[in-house]
Structure formats: structure tokens, C-alpha cells
Backbone as CSV, one residue per row, in Angstrom:
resi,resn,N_x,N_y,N_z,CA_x,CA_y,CA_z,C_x,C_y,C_z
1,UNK,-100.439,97.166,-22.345,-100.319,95.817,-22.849,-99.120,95.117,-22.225
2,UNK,-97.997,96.010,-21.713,-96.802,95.212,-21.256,-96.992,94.821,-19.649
3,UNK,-97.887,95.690,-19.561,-98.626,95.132,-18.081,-98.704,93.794,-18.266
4,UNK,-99.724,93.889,-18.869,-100.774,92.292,-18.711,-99.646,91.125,-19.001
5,UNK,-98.921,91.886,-20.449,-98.004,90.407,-20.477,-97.124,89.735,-19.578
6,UNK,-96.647,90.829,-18.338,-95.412,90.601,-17.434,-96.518,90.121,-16.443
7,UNK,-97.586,90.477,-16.319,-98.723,89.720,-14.971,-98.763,88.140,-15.608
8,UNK,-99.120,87.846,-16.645,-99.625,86.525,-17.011,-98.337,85.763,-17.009
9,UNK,-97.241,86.260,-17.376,-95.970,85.389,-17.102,-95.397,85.315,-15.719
10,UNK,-95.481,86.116,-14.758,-95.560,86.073,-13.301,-96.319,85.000,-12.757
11,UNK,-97.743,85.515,-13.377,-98.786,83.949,-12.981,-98.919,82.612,-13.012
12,UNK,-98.573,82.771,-14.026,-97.413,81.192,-15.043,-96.930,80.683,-13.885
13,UNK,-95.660,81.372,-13.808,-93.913,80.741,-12.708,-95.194,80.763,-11.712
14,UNK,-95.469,81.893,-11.162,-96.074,81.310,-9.780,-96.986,80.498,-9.583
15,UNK,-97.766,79.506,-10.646,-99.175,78.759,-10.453,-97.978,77.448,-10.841
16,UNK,-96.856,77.265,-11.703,-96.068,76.070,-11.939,-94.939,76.093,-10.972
17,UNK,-94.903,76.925,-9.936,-93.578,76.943,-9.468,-92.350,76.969,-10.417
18,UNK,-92.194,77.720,-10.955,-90.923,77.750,-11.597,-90.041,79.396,-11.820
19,UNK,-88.998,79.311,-11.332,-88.225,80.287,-11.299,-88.308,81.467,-10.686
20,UNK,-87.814,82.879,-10.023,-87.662,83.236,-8.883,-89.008,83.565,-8.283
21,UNK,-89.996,83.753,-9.586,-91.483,84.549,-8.791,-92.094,83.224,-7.905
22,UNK,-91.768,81.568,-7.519,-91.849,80.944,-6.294,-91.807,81.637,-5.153
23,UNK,-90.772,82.173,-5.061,-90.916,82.959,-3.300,-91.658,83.743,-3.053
24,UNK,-92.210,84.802,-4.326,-92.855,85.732,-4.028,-94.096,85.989,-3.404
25,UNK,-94.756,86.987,-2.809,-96.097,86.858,-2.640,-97.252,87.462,-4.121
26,UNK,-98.457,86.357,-3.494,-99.054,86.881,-4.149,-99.545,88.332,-4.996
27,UNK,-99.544,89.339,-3.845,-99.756,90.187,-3.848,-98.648,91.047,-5.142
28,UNK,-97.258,90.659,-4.979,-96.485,91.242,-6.180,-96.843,90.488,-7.438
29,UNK,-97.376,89.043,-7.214,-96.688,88.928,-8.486,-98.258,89.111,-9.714
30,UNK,-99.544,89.330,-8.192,-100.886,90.361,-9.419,-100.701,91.645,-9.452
31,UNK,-99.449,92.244,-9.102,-99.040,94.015,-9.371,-99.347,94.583,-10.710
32,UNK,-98.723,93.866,-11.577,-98.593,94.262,-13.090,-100.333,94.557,-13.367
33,UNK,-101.044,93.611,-13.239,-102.667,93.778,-13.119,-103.164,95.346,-12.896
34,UNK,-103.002,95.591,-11.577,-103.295,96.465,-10.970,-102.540,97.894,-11.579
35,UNK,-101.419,97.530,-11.866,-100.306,98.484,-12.682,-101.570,99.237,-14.942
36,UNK,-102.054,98.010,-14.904,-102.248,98.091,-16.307,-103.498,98.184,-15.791
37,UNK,-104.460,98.347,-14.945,-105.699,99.516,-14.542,-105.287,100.503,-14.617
38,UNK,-104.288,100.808,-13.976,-103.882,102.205,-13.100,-103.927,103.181,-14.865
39,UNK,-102.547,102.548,-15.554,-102.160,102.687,-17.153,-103.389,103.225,-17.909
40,UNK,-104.609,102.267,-18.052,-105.739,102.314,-18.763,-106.448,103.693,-18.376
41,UNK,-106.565,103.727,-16.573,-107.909,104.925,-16.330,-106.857,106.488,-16.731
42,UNK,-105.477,106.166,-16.263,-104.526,107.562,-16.753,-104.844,107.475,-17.838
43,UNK,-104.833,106.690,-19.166,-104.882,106.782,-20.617,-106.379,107.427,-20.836
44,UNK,-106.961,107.470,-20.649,-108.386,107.620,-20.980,-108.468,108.882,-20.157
45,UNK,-108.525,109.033,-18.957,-108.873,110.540,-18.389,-107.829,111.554,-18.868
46,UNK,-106.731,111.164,-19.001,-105.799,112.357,-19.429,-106.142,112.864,-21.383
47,UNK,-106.803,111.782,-21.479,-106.559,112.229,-23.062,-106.061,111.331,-23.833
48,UNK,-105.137,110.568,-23.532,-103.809,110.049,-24.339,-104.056,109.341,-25.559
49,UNK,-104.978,108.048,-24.999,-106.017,107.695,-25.855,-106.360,107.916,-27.133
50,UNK,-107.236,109.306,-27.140,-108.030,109.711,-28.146,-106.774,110.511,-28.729
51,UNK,-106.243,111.242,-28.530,-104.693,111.748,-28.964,-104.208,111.085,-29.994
52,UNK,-103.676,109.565,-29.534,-102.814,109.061,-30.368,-104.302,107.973,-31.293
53,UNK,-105.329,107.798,-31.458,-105.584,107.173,-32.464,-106.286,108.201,-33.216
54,UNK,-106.500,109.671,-32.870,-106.949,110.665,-33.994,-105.927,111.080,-34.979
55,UNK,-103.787,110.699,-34.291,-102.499,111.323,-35.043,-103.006,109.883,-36.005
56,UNK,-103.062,108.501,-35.185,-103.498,107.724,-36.593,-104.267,108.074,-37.779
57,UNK,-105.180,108.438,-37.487,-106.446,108.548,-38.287,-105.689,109.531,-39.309
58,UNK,-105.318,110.932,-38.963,-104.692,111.824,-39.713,-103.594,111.564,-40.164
59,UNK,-102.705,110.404,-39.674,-101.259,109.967,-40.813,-101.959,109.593,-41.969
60,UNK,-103.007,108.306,-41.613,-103.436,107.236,-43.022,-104.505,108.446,-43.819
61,UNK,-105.142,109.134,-43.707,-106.123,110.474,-44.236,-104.613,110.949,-45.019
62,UNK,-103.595,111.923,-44.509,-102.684,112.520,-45.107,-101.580,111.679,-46.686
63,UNK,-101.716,110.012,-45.853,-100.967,109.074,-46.724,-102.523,108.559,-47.712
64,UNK,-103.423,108.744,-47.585,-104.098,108.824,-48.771,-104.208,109.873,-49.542
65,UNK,-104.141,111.136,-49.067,-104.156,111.816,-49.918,-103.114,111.969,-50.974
66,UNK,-102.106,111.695,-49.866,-100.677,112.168,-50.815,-100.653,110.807,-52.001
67,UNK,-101.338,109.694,-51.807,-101.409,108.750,-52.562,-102.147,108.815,-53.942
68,UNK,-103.252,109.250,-53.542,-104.128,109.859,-54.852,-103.556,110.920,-56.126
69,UNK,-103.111,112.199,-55.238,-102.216,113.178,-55.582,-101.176,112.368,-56.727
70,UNK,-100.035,111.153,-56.009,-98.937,110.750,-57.025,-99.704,109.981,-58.200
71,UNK,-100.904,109.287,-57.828,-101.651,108.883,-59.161,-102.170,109.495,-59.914
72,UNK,-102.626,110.950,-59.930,-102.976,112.322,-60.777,-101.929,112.606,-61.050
73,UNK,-100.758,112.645,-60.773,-99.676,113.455,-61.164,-99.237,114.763,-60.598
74,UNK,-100.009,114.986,-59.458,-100.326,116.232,-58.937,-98.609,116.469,-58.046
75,UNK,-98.089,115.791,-58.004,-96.876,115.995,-57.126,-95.647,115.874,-57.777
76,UNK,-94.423,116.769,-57.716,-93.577,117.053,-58.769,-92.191,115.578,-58.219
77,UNK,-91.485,115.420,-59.357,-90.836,113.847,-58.784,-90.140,113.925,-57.455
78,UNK,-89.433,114.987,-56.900,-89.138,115.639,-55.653,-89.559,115.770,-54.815
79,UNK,-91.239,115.923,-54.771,-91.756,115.995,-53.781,-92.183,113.696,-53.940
80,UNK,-92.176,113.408,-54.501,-92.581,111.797,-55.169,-91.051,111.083,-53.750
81,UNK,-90.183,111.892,-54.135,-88.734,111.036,-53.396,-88.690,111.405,-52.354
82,UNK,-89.549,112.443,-51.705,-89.372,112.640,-50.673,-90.468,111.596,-49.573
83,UNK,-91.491,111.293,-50.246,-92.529,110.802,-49.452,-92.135,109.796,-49.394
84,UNK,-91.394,108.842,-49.954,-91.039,107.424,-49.724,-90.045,107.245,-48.893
């Protein structure tokens, strides 16, 4: 995502002329583009991806449970001060 945002603000200065990305060439200043492909196909073939939105899935699963649990009473006040 920090790709795309530093490409579209590059694109900006360079389509208004304004500030140092004027001199630049084209070619650097659609890098970030090409940079946040590169980002995406590593994220996805390596894994990374599915990795970090399955640790999601299992924080909010774990923070429901433990949520249910303090509304049964099932958790002693210690373990209650610790989760917050």
C-alpha cells in the first residue's frame, strides 16, 4: 500500500510540475508501481498473505472466546486484568 501511495504522489508533482520529481524521468517516478507488483506477487507466493490474515482470524476467534468466558464467569478476576 505504501507503494502505490508514494507512486500516485510522484505522479501528482510530475503531471503538475511541482517539486523535485520535475526533473525526473519517467521511468523513476512509475518505480513505486512496479515496486508494489513486485511486493504483491512476493506476498502471495511466499505465503505472507494467508499467514497474517489466518493470525487475524485466530486473535478475533481467541478475543471472542475469552469474551464469552468473562460473561459466564468462567475466568478468575486475574486472569479478567490481565486480558485488558
Amino acid at each position: 500500500m505504501g507503494f502505490l501511495l508514494i507512486g500516485i504522489v510522484l505522479s501528482l508533482m510530475k503531471y503538475l510540475e511541482f517539486g523535485p520529481a520535475v526533473g525526473w524521468p519517467w521511468y523513476v517516478v512509475l518505480s513505486p508501481f512496479g515496486l508494489a507488483a513486485v511486493w504483491w506477487w512476493w506476498a502471495d507466493a511466499s505465503g505472507y498473505t494467508k499467514r497474517v490474515e489466518m493470525q487475524k482470524m485466530d486473535k478475533r476467534k481467541e478475543d471472542r472466546i475469552d469474551k464469552q468466558r468473562v460473561a459466564m464467569g468462567m475466568l478468575s478476576s486475574k486472569d479478567k486484568a490481565r486480558k485488558k
